[in-house]
C-alpha positions in Angstrom: -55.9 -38.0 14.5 -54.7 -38.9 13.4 -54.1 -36.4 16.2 -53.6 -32.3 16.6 -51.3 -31.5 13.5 -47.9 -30.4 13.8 -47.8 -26.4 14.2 -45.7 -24.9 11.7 -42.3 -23.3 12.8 -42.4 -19.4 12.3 -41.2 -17.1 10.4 -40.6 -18.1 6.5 -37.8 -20.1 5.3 -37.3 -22.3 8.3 -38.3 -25.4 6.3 -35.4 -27.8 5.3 -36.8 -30.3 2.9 -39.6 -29.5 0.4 -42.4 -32.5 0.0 -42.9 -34.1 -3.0 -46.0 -33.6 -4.5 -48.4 -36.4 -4.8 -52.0 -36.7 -6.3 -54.2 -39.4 -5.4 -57.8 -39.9 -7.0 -60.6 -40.2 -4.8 -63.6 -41.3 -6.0 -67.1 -40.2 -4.3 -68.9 -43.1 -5.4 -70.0 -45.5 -2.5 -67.1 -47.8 -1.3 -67.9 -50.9 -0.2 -65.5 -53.3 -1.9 -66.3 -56.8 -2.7 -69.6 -58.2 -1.2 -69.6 -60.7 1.5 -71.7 -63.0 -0.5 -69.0 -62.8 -3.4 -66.3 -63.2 -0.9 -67.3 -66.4 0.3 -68.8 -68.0 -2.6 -64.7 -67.4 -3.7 -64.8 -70.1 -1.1 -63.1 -67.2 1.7 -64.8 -69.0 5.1 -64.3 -65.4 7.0 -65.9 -61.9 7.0 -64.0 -59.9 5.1 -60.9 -59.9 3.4 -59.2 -56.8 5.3 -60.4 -55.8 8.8 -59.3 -52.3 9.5 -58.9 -51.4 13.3 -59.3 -47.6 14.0 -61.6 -45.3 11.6 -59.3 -42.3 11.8 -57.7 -40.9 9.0 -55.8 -43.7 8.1 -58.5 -46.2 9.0 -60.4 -44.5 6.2 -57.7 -44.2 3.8 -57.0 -47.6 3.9 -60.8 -48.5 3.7 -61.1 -46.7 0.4 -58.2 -48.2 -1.3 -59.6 -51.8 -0.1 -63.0 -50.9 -1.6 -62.1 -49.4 -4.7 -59.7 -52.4 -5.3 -62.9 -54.6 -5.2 -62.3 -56.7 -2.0 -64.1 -56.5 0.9 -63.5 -54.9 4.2 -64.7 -54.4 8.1 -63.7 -51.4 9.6 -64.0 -51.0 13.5 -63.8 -48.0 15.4 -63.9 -47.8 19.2 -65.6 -44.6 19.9 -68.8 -43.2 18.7 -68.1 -41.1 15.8 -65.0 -41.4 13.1 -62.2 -39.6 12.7 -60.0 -40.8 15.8 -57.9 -37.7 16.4 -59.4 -35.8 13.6 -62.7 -34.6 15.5 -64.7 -31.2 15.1 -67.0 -29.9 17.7 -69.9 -27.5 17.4 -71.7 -27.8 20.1 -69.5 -25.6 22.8 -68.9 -22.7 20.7 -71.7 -22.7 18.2 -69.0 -22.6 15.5 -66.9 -25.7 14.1 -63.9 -26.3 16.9 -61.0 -28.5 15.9 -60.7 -30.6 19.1 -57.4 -32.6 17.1 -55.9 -31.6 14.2 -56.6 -28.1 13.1 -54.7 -27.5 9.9 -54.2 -29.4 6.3 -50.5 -29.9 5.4 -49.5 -29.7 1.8 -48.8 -30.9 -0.4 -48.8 -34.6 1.9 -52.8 -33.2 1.9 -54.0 -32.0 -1.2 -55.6 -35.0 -1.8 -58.1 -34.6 1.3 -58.2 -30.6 0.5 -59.5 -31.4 -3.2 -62.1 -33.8 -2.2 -63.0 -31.6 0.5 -63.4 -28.8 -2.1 -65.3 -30.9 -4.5 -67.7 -31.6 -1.7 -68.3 -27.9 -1.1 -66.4 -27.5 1.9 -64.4 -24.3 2.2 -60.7 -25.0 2.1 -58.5 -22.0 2.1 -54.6 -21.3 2.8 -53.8 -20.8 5.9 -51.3 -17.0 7.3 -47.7 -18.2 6.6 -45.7 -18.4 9.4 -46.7 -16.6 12.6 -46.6 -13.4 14.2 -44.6 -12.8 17.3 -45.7 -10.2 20.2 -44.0 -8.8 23.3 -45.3 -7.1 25.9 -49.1 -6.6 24.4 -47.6 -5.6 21.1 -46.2 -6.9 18.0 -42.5 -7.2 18.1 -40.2 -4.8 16.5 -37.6 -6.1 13.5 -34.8 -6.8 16.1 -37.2 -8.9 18.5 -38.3 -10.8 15.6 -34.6 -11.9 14.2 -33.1 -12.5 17.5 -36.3 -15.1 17.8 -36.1 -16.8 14.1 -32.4 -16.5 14.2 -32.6 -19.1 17.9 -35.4 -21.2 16.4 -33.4 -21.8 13.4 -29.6 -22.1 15.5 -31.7 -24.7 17.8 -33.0 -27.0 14.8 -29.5 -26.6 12.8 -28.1 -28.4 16.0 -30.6 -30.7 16.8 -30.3 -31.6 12.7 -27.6 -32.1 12.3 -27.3 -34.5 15.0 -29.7 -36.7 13.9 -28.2 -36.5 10.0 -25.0 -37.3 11.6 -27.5 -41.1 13.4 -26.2 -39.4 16.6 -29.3 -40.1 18.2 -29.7 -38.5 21.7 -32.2 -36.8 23.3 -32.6 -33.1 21.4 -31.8 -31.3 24.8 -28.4 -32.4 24.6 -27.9 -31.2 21.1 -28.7 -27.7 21.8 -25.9 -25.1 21.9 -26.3 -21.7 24.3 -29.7 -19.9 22.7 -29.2 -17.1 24.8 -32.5 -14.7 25.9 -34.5 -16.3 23.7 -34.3 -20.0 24.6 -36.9 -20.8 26.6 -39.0 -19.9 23.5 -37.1 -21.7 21.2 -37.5 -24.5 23.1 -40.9 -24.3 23.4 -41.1 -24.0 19.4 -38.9 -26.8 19.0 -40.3 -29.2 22.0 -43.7 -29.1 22.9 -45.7 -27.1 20.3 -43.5 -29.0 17.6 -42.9 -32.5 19.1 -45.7 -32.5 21.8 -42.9 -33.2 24.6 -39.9 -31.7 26.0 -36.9 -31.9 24.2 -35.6 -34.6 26.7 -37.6 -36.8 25.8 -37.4 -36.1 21.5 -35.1 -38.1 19.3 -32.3 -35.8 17.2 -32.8 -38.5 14.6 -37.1 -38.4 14.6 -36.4 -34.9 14.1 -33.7 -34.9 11.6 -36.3 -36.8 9.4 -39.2 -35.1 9.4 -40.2 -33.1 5.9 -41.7 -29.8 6.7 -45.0 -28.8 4.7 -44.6 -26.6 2.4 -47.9 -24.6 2.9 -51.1 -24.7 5.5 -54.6 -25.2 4.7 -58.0 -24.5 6.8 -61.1 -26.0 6.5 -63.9 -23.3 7.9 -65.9 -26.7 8.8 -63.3 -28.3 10.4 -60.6 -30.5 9.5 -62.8 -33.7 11.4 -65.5 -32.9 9.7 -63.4 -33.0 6.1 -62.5 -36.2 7.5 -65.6 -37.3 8.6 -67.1 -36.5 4.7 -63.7 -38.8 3.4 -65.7 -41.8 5.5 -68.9 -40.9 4.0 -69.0 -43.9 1.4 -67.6 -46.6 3.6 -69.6 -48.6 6.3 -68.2 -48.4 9.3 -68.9 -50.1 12.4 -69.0 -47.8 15.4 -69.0 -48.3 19.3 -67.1 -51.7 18.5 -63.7 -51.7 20.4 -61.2 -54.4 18.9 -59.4 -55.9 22.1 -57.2 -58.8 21.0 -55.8 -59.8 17.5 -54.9 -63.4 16.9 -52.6 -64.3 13.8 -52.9 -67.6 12.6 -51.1 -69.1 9.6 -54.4 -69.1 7.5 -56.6 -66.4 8.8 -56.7 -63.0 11.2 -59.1 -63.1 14.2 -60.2 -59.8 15.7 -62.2 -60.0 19.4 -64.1 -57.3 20.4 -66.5 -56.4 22.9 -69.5 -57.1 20.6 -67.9 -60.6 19.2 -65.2 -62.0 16.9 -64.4 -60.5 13.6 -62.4 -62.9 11.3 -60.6 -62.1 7.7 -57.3 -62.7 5.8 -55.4 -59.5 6.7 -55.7 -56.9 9.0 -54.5 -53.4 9.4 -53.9 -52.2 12.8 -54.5 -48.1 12.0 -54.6 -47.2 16.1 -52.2 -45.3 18.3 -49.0 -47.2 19.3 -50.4 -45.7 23.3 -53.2 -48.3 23.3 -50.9 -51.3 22.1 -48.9 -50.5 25.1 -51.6 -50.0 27.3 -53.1 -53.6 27.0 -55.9 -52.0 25.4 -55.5 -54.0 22.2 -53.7 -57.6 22.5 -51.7 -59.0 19.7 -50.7 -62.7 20.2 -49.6 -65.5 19.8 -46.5 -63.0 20.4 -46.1 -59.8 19.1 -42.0 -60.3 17.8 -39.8 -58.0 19.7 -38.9 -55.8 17.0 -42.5 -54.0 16.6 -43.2 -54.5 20.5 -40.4 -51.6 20.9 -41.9 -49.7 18.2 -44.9 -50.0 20.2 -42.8 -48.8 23.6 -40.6 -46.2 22.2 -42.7 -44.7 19.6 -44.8 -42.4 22.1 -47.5 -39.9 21.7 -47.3 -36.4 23.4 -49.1 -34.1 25.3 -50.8 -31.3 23.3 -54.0 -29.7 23.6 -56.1 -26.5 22.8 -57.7 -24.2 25.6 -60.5 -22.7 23.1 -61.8 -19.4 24.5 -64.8 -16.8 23.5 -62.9 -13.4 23.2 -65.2 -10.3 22.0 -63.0 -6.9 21.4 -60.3 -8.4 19.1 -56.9 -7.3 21.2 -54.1 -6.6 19.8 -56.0 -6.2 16.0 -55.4 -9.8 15.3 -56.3 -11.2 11.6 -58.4 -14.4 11.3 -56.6 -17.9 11.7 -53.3 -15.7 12.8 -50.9 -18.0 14.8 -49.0 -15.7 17.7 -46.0 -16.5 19.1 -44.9 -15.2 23.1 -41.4 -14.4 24.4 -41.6 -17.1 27.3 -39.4 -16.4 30.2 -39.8 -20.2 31.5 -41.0 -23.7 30.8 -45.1 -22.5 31.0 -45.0 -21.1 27.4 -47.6 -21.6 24.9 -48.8 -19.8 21.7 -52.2 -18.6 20.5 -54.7 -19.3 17.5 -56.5 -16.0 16.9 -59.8 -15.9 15.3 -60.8 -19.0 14.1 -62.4 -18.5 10.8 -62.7 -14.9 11.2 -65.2 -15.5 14.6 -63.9 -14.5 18.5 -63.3 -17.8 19.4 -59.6 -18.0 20.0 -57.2 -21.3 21.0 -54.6 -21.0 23.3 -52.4 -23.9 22.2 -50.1 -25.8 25.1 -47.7 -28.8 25.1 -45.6 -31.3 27.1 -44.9 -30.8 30.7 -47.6 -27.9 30.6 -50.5 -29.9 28.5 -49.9 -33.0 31.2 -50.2 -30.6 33.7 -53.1 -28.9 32.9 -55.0 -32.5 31.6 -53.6 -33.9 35.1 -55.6 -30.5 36.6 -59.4 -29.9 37.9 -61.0 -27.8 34.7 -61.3 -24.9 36.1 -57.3 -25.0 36.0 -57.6 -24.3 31.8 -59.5 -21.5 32.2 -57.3 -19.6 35.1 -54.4 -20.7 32.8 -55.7 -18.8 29.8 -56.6 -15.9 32.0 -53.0 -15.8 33.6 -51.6 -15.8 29.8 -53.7 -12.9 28.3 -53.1 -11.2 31.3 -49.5 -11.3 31.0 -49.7 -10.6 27.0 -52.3 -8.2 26.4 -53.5 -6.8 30.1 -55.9 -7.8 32.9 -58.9 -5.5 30.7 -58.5 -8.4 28.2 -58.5 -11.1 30.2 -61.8 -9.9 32.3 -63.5 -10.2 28.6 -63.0 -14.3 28.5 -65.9 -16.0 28.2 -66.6 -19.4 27.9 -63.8 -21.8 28.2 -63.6 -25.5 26.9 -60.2 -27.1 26.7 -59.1 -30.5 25.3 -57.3 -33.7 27.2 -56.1 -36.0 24.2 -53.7 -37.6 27.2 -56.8 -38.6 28.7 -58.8 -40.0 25.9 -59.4 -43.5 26.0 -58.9 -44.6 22.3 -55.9 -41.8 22.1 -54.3 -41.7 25.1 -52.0 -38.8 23.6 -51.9 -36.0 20.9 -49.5 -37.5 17.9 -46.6 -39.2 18.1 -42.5 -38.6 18.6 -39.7 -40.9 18.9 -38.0 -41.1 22.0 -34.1 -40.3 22.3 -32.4 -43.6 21.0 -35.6 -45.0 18.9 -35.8 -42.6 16.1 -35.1 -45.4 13.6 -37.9 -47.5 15.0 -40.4 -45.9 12.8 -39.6 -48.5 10.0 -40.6 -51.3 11.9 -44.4 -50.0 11.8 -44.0 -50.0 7.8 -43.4 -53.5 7.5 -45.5 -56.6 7.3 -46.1 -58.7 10.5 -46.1 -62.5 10.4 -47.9 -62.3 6.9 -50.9 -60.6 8.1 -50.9 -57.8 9.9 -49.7 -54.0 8.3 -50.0 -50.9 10.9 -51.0 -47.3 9.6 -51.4 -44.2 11.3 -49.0 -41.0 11.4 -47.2 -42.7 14.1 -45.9 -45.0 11.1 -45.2 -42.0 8.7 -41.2 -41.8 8.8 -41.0 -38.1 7.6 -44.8 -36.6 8.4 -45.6 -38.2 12.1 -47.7 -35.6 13.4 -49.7 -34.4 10.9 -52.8 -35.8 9.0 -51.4 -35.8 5.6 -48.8 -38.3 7.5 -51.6 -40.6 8.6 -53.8 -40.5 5.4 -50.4 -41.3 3.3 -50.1 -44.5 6.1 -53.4 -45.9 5.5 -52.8 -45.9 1.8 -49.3 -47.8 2.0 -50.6 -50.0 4.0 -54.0 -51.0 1.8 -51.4 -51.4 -0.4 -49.4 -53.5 1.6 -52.6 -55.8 2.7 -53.7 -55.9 -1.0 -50.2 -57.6 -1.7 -50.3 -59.8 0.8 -54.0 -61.2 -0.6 -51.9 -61.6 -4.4 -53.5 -57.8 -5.4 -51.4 -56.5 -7.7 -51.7 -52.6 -7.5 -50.0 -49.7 -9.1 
């Protein structure tokens, strides 16, 4: 999940760094590392040399660059399929559904896009920036620079900030935005941070590269990641519930027994560390325990709707932007993959609201919105409505991941190596892509790396 991606700002030009471009080999051959047989005849009394907690995209990541440096592994995952945030659903549309992540950033994901493509999937770039409509139409030229121009004055501010380690809650960096605040707010805040600006770090914001570019899979990005996982053997359905570090070895309970090996990399969201869900004794040092507490995942979600009668002449994968006149804002996913299923996409206080709601509360909300946007025709035309609750998830327990105000240098603490034997991964641990899957993948291949060095692997 790695979890739902990181929209992209809108408009063109609105990113301030460009990402360095990195190419990573991934081999399709079976992955299984070094056998357990030649493991302990190395005289190794434990099950593996890694164990890998969480078979997201990080979880795999890390897995494959275990295997293919010829030591052996266990990966666990908690729930019944892979891909921890990364998930794609077919059977409520009928068509593959991103319940997560929805998009491929670049070039943090070429990588993933180029395996994807080698395994026949169809990858394709994604409509730059968004379009923006007002009152059921597309918005004139003046409409549309009065927006980017209060997107881009909002960010400058919250910035520069966070370049200047003034590290505050973003709310309080933000000049007068005028008429068009509450939607740069909602740009900046909940569809870009998953939570209010209150409660976003200037500095976790200041750091964060933008992608350069977008890519779609038509299959879904969980099922890209899902085909990533293909070589490895994973265990499913076995949820790791306390880690115990001892000076020689790495003990893993879980709810179908004890797990032991040499290293372990903890590739699960910081929300069920906090939560008690996973245990890490003798004592977690206090350093990575506020990581764990201040590194937080959002609330973000899609409200996926059937709409026949394309309104408005919407192009396929389009991302539309709303003036908002409040906090209730939200944008829309037209078209995915060129079918009528639509995603209305919400965040923050709204998200927790609606996850916090009875069902049938998504459904009235999406009515309400195309009502409001398009007309009350085009809202009678809805159809079936599913929407997600990553706040409610057991093994998520949130979207992705942003720094609250005061903690934005926390991040490093989840790149380091704890008590000899433990390396976390995830996007959570990503210092400039938290968010986005690129972010996570990139995780679980530092920190492979990481474990690898802690065994005596040297790597490149």
């Amino acid at each position: 999940m790695t979890g739902p991606d990181r929209p992209p700002h809108p408009g063109r030009g609105l990113s301030r760094r460009a990402l360095l471009a990195r190419g990573v080999a991934l081999a399709a051959t079976p992955l299984v590392g070094m056998s357990l047989a030649t493991s302990r005849a190395l005289g190794q009394q434990t099950d593996a040399d890694v164990i890998i907690i969480g078979a997201g995209a990080a979880g795999i990541a890390a897995a494959r660059r275990i295997a293919e440096a010829g030591r052996s592994y266990v990966l666990l995952e908690a729930a019944k399929q892979v891909g921890g945030r990364t998930v794609t659903d077919t059977t409520q549309f009928g068509v593959p559904f991103d319940l997560g992540a929805a998009r491929l950033n670049m070039p943090a994901a070429r990588p993933m896009a180029a395996f994807g493509r080698a395994e026949g999937l169809d990858i394709y770039r994604a409509p730059e920036g968004g379009r923006l409509y007002v009152g059921g139409r597309e918005a004139g030229d003046t409409d549309y620079e009065d927006f980017i121009a209060t997107v881009r004055r909002g960010e400058r501010a919250i910035v520069a900030a966070g370049d200047a380690n003034r590290d505050m809650a973003a709310s309080r960096a933000l000049p007068d935005l005028g008429p068009w605040g509450p939607s740069a707010r909602f740009v900046l805040g909940p569809f870009n941070c998953a939570k209010e600006l209150d409660q976003v770090s200037t500095v976790d914001v200041s750091r964060f590269d933008e992608r350069e570019s977008e890519d779609i899979c038509r299959q879904g990005v969980g099922t890209l990641v899902a085909q990533l996982a293909r070589p490895l053997t994973v265990r499913l359905e076995v949820a790791a519930r306390a880690i115990d570090l001892s000076p020689r070895l790495v003990s893993v309970q879980t709810n179908k027994g004890t797990v032991t090996g040499r290293t372990v990399i903890v590739a699960v969201p910081p929300s069920l560390i906090a939560a008690g869900k996973l245990r890490i004794g003798p004592s977690l040092p206090q350093r990575y325990r506020t990581a764990v507490e201040k590194i937080t995942l959002g609330a973000f979600d899609h409200i996926g709707f059937r709409l026949p009668r394309n309104p408005g002449n919407l192009g396929a994968d389009e991302l539309i932007y709303f003036r908002a006149d409040g906090p209730r804002a939200y944008a829309l996913r037209a078209r995915i993959g060129g079918t009528d299923l639509y995603s209305l996409e919400v965040g923050g206080d709204v998200a927790t609201g609606l996850a916090d709601s009875p069902p049938e509360a998504a459904a009235a909300f999406v009515k309400a919105a195309l009502t409001r946007e398009f007309g009350a025709d085009t809202a009678a035309r809805v159809g079936k409505v599913f929407a997600t609750r990553w706040s409610k998830e057991p093994w998520a327990l949130g979207a992705f991941s942003c720094a609250l105000p005061g903690f934005g240098n926390m991040r490093r603490a989840f790149t380091e190596t704890v008590g000899g034997r433990l390396v976390f991964a995830g996007e959570h641990t990503h210092e400039t892509l938290w968010g986005t899957v690129g972010g996570a993948w990139l995780s679980g291949e530092r920190a492979a790396k990481q474990a690898l060095g802690l065994l005596g692997v040297r790597t490149g």
